[in-house]
C-alpha positions as CSV (number, residue, x, y, z in Angstrom):
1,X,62.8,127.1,99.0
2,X,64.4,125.6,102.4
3,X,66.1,122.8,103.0
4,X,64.3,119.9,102.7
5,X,62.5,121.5,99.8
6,X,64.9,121.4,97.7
7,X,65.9,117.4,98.9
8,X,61.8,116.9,97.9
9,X,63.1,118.4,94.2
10,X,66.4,116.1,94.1
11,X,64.0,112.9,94.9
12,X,61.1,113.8,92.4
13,X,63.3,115.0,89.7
14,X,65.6,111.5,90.3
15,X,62.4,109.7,90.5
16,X,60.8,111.2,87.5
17,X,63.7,110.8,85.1
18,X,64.2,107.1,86.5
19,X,60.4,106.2,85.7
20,X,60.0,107.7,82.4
21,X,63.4,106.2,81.3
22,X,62.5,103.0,82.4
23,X,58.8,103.5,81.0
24,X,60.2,104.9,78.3
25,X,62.5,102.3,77.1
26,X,60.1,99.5,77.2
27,X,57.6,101.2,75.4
28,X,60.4,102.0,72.7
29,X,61.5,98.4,72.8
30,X,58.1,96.8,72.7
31,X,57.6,99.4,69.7
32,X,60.8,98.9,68.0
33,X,60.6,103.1,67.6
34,X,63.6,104.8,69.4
35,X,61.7,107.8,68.3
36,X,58.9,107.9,70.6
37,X,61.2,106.3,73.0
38,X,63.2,109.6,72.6
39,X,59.9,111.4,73.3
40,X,58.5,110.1,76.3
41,X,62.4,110.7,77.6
42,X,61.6,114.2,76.3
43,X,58.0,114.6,77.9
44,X,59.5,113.2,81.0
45,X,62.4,115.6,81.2
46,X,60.0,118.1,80.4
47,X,57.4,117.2,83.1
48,X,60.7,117.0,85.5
49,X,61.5,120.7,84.8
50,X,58.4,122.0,85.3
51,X,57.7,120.1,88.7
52,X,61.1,121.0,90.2
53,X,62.9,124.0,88.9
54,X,60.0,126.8,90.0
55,X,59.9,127.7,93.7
56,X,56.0,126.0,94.6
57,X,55.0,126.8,97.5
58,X,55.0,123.3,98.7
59,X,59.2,123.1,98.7
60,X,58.6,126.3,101.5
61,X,56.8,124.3,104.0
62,X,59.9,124.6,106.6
63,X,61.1,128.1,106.4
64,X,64.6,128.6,107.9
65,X,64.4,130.2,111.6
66,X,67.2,133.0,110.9
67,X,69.0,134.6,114.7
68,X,67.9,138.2,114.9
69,X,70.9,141.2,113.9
70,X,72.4,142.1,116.7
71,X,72.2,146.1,116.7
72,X,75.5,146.6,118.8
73,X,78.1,149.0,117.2
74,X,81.2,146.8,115.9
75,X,84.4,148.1,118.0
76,X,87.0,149.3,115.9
77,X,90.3,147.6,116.5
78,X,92.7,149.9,114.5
């Protein structure tokens, strides 16, 4: 994962867990059940962690450009 993979994770994990909350809470409210309010909070969560912590080969679409090892011998200074 490079760099701005891993900002795409941080935005569609924030994202995620912000629009199942919200979703979440209305549907509980309108309901009156904080139990399946707890569950779609739990399904989001869930769909968050799947989406975002495994290394998909979309977060790799900038790999990093590393500078070449040098293959000079280190002086010794002793």
């Amino acid at each position: 994962m490079d760099w701005k993979g891993q900002k795409l994770a941080e935005k569609l994990y924030r994202w995620i867990l912000v629009v199942t909350t919200v979703f979440g809470f209305v549907v509980g409210y309108w309901q009156e059940d904080f139990a399946l309010m707890m569950q779609i909070l739990a399904a989001g969560l869930s769909l968050a962690c799947v989406i975002c912590i495994p290394d998909w080969p979309f977060y790799s679409r900038n790999p990093i450009k590393w500078i070449p090892v040098s293959k000079k011998p280190k002086k010794n200074t002793d």
